[in-house]
N, C-alpha and C positions, 0 to 999 in steps of 0.2 A: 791941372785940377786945382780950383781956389780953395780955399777953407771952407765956404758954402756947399759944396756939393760933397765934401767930406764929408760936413757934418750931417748931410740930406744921408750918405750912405749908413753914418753912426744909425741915425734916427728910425730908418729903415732897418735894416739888421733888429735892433732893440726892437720893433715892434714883432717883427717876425717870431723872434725868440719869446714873445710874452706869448703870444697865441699859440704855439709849440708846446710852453710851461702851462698854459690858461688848458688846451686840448687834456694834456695828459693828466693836469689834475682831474680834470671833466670824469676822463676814462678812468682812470684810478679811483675816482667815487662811484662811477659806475660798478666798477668789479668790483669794488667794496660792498656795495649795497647787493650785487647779484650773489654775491659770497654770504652773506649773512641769512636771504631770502631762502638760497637755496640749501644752508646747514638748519636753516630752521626749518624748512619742509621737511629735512633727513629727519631730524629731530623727530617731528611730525609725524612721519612714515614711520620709524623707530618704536615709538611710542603706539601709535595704532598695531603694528606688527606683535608688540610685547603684551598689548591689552589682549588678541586674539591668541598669544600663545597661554594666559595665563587663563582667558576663557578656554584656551582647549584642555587645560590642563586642568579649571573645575567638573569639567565634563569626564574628563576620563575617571575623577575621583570618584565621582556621580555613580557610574558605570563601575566601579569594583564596587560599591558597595552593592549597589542593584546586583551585582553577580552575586557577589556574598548572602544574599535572602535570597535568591534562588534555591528550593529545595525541591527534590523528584526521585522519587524511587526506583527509576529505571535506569540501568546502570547504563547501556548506552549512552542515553542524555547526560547524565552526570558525566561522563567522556567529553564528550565536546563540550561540554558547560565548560570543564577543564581548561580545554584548550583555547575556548574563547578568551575565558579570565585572564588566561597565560599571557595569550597577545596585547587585552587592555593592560594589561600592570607593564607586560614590556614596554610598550606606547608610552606609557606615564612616565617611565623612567628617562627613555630617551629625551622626550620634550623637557622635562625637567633639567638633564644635564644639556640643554643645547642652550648655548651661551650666545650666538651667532643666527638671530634668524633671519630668515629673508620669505619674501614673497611667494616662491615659490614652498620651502618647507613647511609653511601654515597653510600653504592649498594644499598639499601631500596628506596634512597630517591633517584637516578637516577632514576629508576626501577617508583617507583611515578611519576619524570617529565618524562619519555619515556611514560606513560600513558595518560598522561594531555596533555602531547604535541598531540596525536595521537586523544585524543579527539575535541583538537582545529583547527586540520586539518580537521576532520568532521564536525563541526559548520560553519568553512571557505565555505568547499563543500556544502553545505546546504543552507545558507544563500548565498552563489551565484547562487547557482539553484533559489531560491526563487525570488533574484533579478530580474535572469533574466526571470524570469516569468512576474515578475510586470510589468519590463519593455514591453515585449510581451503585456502583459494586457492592459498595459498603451498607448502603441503604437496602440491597436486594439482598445482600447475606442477612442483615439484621431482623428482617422481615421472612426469611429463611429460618432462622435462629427463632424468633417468635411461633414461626407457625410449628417450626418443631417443640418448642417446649408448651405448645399449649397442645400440639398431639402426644407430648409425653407426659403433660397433666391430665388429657382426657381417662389415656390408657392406665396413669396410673389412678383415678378414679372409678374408672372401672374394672378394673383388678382387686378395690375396697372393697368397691360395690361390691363384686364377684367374691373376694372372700366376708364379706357381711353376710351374703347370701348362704354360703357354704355352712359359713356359723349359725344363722338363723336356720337352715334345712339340719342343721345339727342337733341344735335345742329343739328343735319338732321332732326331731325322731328320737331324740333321747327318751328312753321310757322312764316311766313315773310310777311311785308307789303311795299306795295309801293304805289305810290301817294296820300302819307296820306296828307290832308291839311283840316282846321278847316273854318268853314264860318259863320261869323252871318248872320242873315236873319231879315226883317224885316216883320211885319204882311201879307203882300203881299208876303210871301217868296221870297224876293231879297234881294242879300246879300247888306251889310251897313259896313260901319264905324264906326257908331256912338253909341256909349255906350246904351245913351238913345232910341234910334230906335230900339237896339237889342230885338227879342220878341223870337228868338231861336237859337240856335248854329249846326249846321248840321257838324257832324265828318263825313269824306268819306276816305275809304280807299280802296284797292282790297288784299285778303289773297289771294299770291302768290300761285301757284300752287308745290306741294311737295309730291311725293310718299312715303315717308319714313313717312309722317305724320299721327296718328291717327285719321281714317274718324268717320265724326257722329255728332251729334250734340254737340255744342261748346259756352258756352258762354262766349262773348266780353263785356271786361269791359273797359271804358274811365272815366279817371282822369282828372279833369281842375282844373288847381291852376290860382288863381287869381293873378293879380300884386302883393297884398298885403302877397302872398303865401299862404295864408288862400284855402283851398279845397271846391269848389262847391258841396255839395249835400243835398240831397234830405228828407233822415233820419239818424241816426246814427246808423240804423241795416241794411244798405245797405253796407253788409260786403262779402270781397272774399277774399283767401287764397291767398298769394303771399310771397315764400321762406316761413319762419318760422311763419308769425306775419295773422291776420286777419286787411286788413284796409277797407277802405269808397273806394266806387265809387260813380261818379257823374253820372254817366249812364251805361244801358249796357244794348246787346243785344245777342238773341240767333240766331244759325245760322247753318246750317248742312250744313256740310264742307266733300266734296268727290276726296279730291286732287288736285282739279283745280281749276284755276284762281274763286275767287269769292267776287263780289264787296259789301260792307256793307257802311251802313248808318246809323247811331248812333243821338240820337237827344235829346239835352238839351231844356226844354220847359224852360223859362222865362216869362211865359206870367204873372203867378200869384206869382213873385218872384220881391223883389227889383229892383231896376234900377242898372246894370252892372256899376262898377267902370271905369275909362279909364285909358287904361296903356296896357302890354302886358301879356298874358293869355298862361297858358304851359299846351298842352292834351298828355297824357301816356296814351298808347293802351296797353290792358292784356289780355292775353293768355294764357290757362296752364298754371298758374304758372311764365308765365315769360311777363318781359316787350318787345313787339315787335315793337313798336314805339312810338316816341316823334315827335310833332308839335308846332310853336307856332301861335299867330294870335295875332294883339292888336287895341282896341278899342281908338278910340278918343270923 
């Protein structure tokens, strides 16, 4: 072999070796550039995977507070309300401490809040049906509540009425006097002036005539207060009913009473009594219960 075809052999090898070095750098940029393409899709993927966790995880936040304004009186419901909440906050915890997500844990844990959510739309439905029950309820009690206190304002307006009535058929039947006037008399029964000549006091009146009034027998009581206001009588168990109290009469008489005008005469004896002070003297006529006149008269 000449030097020629050595060097044909050098020449050859050398070109070999550059296409070999020419190939592998080729390939070496290629895995370079595949390597880059596909850390930067990872990247990609990564970054979309963290966007869906951190959206799942406004969501979940979303959802406890939405639990939190949920409120219902029925304690059932408040039970599962419970447990639902339970499961959102667990959710939130986990997703928050998951450092490592992949593809498959953001389908899990969508899949999870598409669940929760779909419960919390039932809770929503529920607890507004219930509402508006209450309200219903609330509104037919109130309406309850009205019509009873406007049947317990009727009744107690006619229970006024009823006792207005009572009192007005009261004053109708209370009897009436007129020409009431007091007289002393003296031994000769003529009326006097005089303190000392008095030996008796003659009360005269006539009970008005009144149909409304209770016929029958009736006793007439007369009170005399002395100037000194001190009360003329006779014993201290000469007592009649008048409003609430038992007090003293100074005299009194009985008298059947039939509607019509009828004239009475009431008589204080003084004959075996002290001598009458001088001054002027106050007589209340009694009635049923009620005062139906005052007179006065005064001795000198």
């Amino acid at each position: 072999m000449n030097d020629l075809d050595a060097q044909k052999k050098v020449n050859a090898k050398d070109r070999r070796n550059n296409i070999i070095v020419i190939a592998l750098s080729v390939l070496l940029v290629v895995v370079v550039v595949l390597y880059f393409l596909q850390n930067r899709e990872h990247k990609s993927i990564l970054n979309e995977l963290n966007a869906e966790k951190d959206s799942i995880r406004l969501e979940l936040n979303h959802l406890v507070t939405s639990y939190d304004s949920l409120e219902t009186a029925s304690d059932t419901l408040s039970e599962q309300l419970f447990v639902a909440q339970t499961k959102v906050k667990d959710l939130l915890v986990e997703v928050e401490q998951t450092k490592k997500v992949s593809l498959e844990k953001i389908n899990a844990y969508q899949k999870q809040v598409t669940t929760l959510r779909g419960i919390m739309r039932d809770f929503v439905v529920q607890i507004d049906s219930l509402n508006r029950r209450n309200e219903e309820l609330m509104a037919e009690n109130l309406e309850v509540k009205e019509q009873y206190k406007q049947a317990e304002s009727e009744k107690q307006q006619l229970s006024k009425e009823k006792q207005q009535l009572e009192q007005n058929l009261q004053r109708a039947s209370r009897l009436q006097v007129r020409e009431l006037r007091a007289e002393p008399l003296n031994t000769r029964s003529q009326t006097t002036r005089f303190a000392r000549r008095t030996d008796k006091i003659r009360i005269y009146f006539i009970l008005g005539e009144n149909v409304a009034a209770k016929r029958g027998p009736k006793n007439i009581y007369a009170r005399i207060m002395r100037p000194d206001e001190l009360l003329m009588s006779k014993s201290e168990n000469n007592l009649f009913r008048y409003e609430d109290l038992e007090i003293q009469y100074s005299a009194m008489r009985e008298v059947v009473y039939e509607g019509h005008d009828l004239p009475v005469a009431i008589f204080w004896d003084n004959s075996n009594e002290p001598e009458l002070m001088t001054g002027e003297y106050t007589v209340d006529i009694f009635a049923d219960g009620y005062n139906i006149g005052t007179t006065t008269f005064e001795l000198r």
